[in-house]
TISEFI-183855 format. One record per residue: z, y, x of N, C-alpha, C, CB in turn. Coordinates in steps of 0.1 Angstrom, whole numbers, padded with zeros to 4 digits, always signed. Atoms other than C-alpha are relative to their C-alpha. Glycine has a CB too. Layout:
N
ZYXZYXZYXZYX/...
***
This chain:
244
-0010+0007+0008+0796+0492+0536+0003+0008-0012+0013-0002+0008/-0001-0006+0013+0804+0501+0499+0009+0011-0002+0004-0010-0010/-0010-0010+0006+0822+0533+0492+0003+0004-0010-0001+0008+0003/-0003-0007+0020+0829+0533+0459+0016-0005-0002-0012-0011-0016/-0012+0007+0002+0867+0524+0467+0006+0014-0005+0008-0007+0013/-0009-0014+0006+0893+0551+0449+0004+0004+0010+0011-0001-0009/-0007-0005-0009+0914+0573+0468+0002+0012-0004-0005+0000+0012/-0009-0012+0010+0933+0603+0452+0003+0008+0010+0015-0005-0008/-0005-0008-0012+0939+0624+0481+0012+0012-0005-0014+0009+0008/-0013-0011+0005+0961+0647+0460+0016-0004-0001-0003+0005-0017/-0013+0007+0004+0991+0623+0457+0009+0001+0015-0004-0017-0005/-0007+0005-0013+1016+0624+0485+0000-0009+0006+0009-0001+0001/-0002+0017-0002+1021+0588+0483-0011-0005+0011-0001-0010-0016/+0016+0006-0002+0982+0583+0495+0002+0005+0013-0016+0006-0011/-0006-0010-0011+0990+0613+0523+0008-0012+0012+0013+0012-0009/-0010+0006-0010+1017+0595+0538-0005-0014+0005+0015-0001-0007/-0001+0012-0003+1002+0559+0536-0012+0003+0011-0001-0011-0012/+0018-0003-0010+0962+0576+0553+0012+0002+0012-0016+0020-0006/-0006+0001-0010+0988+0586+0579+0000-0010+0013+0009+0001-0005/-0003+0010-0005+1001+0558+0585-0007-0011+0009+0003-0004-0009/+0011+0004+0000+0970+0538+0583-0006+0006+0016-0008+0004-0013/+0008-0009-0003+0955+0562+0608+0006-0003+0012+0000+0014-0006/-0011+0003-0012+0980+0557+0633-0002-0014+0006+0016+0000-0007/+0004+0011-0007+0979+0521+0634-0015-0006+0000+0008-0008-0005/+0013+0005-0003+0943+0515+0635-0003+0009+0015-0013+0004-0015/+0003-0007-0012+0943+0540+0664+0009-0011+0010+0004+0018-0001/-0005+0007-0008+0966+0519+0681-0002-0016+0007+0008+0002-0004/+0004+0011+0001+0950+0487+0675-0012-0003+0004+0001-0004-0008/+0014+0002-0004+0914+0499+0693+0007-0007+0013-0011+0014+0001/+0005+0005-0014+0906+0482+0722+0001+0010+0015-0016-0004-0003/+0003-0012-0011+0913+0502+0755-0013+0001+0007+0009+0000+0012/+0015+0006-0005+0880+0488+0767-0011-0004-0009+0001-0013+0008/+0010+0010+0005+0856+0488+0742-0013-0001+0000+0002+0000-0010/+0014+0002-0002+0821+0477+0736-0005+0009+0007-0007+0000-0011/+0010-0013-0004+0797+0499+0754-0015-0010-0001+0004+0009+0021/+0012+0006-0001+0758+0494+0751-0008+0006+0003-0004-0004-0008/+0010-0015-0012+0734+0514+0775-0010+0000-0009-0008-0005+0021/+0010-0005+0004+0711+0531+0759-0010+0006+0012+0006+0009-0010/+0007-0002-0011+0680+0531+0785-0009+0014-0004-0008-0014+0004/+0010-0011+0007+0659+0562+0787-0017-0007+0006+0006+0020+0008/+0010+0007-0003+0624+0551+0782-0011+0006+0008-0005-0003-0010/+0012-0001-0011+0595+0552+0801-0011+0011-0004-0008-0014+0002/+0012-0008+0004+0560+0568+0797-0006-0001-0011-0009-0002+0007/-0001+0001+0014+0558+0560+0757+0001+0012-0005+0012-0008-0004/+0001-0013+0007+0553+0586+0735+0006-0001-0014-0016+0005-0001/-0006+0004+0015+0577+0591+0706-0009-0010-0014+0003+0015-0008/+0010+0007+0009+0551+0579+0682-0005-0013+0002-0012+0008-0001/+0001+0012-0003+0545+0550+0699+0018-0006+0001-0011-0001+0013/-0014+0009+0002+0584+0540+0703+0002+0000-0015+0013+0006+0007/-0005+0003+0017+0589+0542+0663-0005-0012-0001-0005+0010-0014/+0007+0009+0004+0562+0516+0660+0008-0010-0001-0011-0003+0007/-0006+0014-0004+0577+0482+0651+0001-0007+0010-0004-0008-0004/+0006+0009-0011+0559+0464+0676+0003+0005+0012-0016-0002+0000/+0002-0005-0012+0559+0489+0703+0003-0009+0010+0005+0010+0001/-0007+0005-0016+0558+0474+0740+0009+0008+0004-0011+0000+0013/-0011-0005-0006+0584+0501+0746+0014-0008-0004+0001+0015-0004/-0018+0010-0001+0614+0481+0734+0002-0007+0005+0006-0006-0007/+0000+0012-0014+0611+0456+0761+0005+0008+0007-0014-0007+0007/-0007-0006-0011+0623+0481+0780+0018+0001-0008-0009+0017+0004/-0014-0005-0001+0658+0487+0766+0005-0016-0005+0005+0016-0012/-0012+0017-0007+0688+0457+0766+0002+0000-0018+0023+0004+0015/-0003+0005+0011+0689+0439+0732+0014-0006+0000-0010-0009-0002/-0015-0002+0002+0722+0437+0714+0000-0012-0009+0006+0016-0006/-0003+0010+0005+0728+0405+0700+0012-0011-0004-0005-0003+0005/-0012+0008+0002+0761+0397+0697+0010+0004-0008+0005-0002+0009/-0011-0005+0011+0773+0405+0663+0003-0009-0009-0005+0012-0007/-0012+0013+0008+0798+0386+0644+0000+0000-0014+0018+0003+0003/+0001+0008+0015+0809+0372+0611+0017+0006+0001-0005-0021-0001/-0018-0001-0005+0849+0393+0613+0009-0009-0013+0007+0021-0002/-0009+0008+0010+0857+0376+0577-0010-0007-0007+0008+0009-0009/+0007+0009+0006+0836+0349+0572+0004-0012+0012-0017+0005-0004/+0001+0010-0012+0837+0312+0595-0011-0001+0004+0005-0013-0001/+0011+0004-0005+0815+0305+0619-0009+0014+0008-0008-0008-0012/+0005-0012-0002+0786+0331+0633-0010+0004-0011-0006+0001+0013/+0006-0004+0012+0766+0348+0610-0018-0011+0001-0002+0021+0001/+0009+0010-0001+0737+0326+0597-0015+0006+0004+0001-0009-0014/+0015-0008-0004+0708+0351+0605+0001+0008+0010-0006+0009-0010/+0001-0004-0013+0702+0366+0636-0004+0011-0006-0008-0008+0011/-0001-0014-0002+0705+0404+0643-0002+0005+0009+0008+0005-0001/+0006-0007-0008+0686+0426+0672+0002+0010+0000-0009-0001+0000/-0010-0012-0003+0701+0455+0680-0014+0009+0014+0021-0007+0010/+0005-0003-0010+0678+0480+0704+0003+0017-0003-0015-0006+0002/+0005-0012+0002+0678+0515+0711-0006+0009+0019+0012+0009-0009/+0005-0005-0011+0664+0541+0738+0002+0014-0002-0014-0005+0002/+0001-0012-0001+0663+0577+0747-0008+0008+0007+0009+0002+0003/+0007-0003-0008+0641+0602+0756+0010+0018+0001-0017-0003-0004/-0005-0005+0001+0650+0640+0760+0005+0005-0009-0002+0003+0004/-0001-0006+0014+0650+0652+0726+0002-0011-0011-0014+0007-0004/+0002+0015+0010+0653+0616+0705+0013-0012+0004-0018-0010+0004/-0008+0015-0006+0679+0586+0703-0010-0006-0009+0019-0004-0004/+0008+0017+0015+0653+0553+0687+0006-0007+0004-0018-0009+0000/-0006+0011-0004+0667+0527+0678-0009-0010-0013+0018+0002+0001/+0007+0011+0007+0656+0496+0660+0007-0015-0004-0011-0002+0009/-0003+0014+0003+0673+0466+0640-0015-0007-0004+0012-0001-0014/+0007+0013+0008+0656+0431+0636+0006-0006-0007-0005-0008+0005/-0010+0010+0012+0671+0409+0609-0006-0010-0001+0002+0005-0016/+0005+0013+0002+0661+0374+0608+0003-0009-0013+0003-0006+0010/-0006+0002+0012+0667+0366+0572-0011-0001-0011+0009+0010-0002/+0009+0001+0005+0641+0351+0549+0008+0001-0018-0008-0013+0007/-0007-0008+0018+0661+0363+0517+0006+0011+0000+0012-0009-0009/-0009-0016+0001+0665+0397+0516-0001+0005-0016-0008+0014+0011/-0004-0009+0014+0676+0418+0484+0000+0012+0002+0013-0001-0007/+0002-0018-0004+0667+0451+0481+0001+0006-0020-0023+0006+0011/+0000-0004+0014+0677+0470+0445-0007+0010-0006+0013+0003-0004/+0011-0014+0001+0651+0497+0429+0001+0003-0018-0022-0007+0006/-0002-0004+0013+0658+0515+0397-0010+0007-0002+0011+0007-0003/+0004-0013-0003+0652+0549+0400-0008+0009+0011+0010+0003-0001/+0003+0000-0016+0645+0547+0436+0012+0015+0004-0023+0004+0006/-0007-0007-0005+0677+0570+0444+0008-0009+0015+0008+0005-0011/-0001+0007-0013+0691+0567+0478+0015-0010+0000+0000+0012+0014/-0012+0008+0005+0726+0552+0460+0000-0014+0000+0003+0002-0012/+0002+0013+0006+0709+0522+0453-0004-0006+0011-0009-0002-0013/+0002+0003-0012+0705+0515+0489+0017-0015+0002-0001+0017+0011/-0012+0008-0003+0744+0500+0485+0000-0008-0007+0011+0004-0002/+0003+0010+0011+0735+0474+0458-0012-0012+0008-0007+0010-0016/+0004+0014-0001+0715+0452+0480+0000+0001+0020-0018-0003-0010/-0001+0000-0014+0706+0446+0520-0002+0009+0007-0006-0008+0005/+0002-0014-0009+0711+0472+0549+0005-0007+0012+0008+0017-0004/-0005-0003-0016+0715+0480+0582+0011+0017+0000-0021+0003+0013/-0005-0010+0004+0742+0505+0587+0005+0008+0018+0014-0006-0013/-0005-0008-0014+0748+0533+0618+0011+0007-0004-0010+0010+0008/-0011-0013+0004+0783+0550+0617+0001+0006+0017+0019-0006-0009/+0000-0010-0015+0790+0579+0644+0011+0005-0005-0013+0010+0005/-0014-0008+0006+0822+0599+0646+0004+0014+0011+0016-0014+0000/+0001-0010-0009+0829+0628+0664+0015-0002+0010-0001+0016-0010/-0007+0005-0011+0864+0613+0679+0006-0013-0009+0011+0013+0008/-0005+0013+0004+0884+0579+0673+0008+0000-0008+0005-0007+0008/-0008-0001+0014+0906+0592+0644-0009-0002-0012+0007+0016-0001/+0011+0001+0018+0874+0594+0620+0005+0014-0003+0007-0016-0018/-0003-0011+0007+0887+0627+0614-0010+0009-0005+0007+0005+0006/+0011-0001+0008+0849+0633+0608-0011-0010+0007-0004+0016-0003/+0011+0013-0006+0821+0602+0610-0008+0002-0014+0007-0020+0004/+0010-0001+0007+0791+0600+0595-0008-0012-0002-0007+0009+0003/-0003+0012+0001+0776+0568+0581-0019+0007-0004+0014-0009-0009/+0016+0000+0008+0734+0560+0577-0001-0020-0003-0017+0008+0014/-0001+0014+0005+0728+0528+0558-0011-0001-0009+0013-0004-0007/+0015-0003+0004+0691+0521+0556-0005-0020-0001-0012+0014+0016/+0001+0020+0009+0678+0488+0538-0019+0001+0001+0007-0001-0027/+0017+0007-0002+0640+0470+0538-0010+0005-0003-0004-0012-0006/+0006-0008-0001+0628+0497+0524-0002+0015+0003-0003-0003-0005/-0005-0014-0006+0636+0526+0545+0007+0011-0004-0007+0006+0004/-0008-0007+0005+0656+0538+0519+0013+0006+0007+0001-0006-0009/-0015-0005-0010+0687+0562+0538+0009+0002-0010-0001+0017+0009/-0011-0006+0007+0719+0565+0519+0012+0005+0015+0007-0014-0012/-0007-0007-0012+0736+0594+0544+0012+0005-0007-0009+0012+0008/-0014-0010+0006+0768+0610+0539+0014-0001+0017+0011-0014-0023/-0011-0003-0013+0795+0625+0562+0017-0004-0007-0001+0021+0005/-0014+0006+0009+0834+0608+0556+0012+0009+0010+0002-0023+0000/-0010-0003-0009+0866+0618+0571+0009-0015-0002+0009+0015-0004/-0012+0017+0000+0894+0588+0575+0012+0007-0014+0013-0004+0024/+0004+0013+0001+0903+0572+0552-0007-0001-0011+0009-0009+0001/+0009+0004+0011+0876+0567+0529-0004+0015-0010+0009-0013-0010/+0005-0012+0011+0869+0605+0516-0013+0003+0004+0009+0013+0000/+0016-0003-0001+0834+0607+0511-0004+0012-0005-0010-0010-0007/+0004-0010+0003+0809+0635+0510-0015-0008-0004+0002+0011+0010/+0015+0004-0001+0779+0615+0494-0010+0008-0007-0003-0013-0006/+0012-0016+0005+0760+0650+0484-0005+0000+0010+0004+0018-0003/+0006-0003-0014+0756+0652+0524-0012-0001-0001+0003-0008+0011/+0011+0000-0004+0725+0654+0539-0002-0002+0010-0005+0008-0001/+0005-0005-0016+0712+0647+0578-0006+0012+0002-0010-0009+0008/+0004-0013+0000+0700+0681+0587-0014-0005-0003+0002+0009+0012/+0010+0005+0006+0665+0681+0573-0010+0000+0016-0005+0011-0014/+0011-0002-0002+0634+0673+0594+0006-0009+0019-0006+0017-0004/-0008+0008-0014+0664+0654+0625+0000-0013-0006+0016+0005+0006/+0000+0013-0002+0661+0620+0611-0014-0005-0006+0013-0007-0005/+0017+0009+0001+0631+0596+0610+0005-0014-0003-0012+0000+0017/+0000+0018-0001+0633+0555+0593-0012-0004-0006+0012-0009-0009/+0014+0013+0007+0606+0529+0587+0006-0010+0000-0015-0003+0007/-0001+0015-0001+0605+0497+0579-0011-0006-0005+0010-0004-0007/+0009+0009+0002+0589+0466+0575+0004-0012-0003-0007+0001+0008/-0007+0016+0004+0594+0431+0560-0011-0009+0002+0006-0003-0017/+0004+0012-0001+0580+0399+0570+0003-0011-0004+0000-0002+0007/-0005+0006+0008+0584+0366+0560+0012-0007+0009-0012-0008-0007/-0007-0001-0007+0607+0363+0590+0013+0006+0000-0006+0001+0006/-0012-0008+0000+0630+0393+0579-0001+0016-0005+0006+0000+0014/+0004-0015+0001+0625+0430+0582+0007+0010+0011+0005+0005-0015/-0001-0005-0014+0626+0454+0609+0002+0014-0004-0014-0002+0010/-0002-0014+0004+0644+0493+0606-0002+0003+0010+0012+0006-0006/-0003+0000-0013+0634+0513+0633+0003+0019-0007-0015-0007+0014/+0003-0011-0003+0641+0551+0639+0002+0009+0006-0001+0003-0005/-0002-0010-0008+0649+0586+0655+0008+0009-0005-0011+0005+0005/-0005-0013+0002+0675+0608+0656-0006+0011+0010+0015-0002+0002/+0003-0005-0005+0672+0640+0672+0007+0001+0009-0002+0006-0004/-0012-0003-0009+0696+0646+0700+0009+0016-0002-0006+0000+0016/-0003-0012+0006+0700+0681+0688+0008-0002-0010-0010+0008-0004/-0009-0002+0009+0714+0673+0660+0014-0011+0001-0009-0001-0014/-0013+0010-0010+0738+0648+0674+0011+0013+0007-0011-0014+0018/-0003-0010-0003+0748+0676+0692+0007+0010-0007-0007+0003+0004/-0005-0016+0013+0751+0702+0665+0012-0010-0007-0016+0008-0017/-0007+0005+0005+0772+0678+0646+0016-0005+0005-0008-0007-0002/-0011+0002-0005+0798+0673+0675-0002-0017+0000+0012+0008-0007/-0002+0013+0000+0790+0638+0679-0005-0010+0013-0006-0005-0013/+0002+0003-0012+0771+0639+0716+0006+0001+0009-0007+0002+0003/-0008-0009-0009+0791+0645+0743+0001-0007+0015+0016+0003-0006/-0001+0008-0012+0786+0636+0780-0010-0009+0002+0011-0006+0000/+0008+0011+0003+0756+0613+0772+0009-0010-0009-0006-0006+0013/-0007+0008+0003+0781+0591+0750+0003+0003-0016+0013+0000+0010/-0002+0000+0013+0784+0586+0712+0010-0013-0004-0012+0001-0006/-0015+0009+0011+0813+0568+0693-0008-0009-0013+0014+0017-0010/+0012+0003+0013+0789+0544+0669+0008-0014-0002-0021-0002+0005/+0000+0013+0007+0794+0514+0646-0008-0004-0004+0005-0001-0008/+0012+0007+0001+0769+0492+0645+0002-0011-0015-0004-0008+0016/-0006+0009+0011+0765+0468+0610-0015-0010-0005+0007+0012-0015/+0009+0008+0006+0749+0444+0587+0005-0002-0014-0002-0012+0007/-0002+0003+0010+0754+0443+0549-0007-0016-0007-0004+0010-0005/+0009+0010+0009+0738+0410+0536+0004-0006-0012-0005-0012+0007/-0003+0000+0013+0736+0409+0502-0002-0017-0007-0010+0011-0006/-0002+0010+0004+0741+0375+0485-0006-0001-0016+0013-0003+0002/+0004-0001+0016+0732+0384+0451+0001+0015-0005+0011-0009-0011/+0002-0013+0004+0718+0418+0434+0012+0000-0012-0016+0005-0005/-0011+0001+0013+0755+0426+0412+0005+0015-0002+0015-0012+0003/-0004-0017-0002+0760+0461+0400+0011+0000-0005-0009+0011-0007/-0013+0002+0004+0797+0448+0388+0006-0003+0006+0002-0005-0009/-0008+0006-0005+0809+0435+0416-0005-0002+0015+0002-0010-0009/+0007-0001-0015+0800+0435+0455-0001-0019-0002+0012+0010+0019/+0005+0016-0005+0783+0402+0466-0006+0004+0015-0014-0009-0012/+0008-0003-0014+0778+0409+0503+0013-0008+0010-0004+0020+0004/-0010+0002-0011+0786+0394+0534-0001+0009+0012-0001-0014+0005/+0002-0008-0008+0796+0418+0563-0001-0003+0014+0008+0006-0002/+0003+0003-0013+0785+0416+0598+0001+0013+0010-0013-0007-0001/+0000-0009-0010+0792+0438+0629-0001-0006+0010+0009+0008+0001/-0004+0002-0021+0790+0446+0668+0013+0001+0000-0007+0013+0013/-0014+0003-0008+0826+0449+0672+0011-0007-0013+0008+0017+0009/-0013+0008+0010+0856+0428+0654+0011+0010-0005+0009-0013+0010/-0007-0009+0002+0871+0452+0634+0014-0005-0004-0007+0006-0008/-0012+0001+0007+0913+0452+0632+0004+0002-0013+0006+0006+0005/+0003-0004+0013+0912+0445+0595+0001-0014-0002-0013+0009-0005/-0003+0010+0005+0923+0414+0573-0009+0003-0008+0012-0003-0003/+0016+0001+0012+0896+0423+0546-0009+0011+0003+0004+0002-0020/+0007-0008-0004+0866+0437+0549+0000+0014+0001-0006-0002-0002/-0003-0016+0000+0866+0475+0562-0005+0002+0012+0016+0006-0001/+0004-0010-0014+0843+0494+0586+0003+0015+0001-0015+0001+0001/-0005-0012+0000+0857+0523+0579+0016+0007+0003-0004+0001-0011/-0010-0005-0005+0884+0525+0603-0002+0002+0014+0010-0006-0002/+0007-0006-0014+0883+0533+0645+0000-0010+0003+0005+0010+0010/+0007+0007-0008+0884+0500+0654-0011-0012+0001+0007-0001+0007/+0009+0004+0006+0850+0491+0640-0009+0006+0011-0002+0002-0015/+0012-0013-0005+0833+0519+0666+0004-0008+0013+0003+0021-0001/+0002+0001-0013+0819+0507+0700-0007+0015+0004-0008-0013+0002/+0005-0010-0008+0802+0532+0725-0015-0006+0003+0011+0001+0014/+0013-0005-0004+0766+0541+0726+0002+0005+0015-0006+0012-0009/-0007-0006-0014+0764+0554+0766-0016+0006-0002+0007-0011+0016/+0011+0001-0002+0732+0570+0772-0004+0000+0013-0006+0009-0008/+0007+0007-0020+0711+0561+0810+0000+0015+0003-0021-0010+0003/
***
């Protein structure tokens, strides 16, 4: 989702209202929410689960039931959700069923990932956001990473540690397919594994028109975020990864 909203953190006023904010979005999660088993795979060899195609993703439980929170109706393109685990790796893999995708290319910086269609993973280390980290990777595997705290203070210098994340992609005339691999290590190092169980937001940007003056996207998630306009960037946007 776009972070390019203001936020002054030096002002009291801003202080008292993130508070506030902070408070009631915590109060307004779900006591029960989403969970999605992350299966641990079979006899597959990392290299073969990245593949698009791979016959390993028949093994784990496709996630298909993501919404439209401020738009009517359900979203008009279908969204595939998968992931898996082995010891050392979380894969996972969107499908997008969407025969108009937008993808923006200047410079080819990873900024320009927010200017047209993505798939977006957020993770958080507990349900305040008091630190979550957001990957938001588009048709052409372009990553725009960065680590945030609540509410909306970004670090987009961040980095994933080097050499712990892996994306590809691929576009057809059907859509386009992100697949890739965290490490579990660095999930770990980050404070964001704990118990087999990660705190994640699952998403969908679809871009309506390439506008570098003005967002044109419609937003799609796995869970219905408590929010009158659009905002994934509060706690209760985050379902539960579990891992098998």
């Amino acid at each position: 989702m776009n972070i390019s909203k203001a936020w002054d953190s030096k002002t009291t006023y801003c202080c008292r209202n993130s508070n506030k904010l902070r408070k009631k979005q915590t109060a307004l999660q779900s006591t029960t929410p989403k969970t999605y088993i992350v299966r641990r795979m079979g006899h597959y060899t990392p290299a073969e689960v990245i593949a698009h195609d791979s016959a390993s993703w028949a093994q784990a439980n496709a996630l298909e039931d993501f919404v439209f929170p401020w738009e009517p109706g359900k979203p008009p393109a279908a969204i595939t959700f998968r992931a898996l685990h082995d010891d050392q790796g979380l894969y996972w893999q969107f499908r997008v069923q969407d025969r108009d995708i937008k993808t923006y290319v200047n410079k080819n910086e990873k900024s320009e990932v927010l200017h047209g269609d993505r798939v977006e993973i957020f993770l958080c280390t507990d349900t305040t956001l008091s630190t979550y980290y957001g990957l938001e990777i588009d048709a052409l595997a372009r990553v725009y990473d960065y680590r945030a705290s609540y509410y909306r203070k970004f670090d987009s210098h961040w980095q994933w540690p080097s050499g712990q994340l892996r994306a590809s992609a691929r576009q057809d005339e059907d859509g386009y397919v992100v697949t890739g691999r965290i490490s579990l290590q660095s999930l770990a190092d980050l404070g964001l594994l704990a118990n087999g169980m990660l705190h994640c937001g699952l998403y969908r940007g679809r871009c309506m028109e390439i506008d570098l003056e003005k967002e044109a996207m419609q937003w799609i998630s796995w869970v219905t975020p408590a929010s009158a306009t659009p905002d994934f960037h509060i706690p209760s946007s985050f379902g539960i990864l579990q891992l098998e």
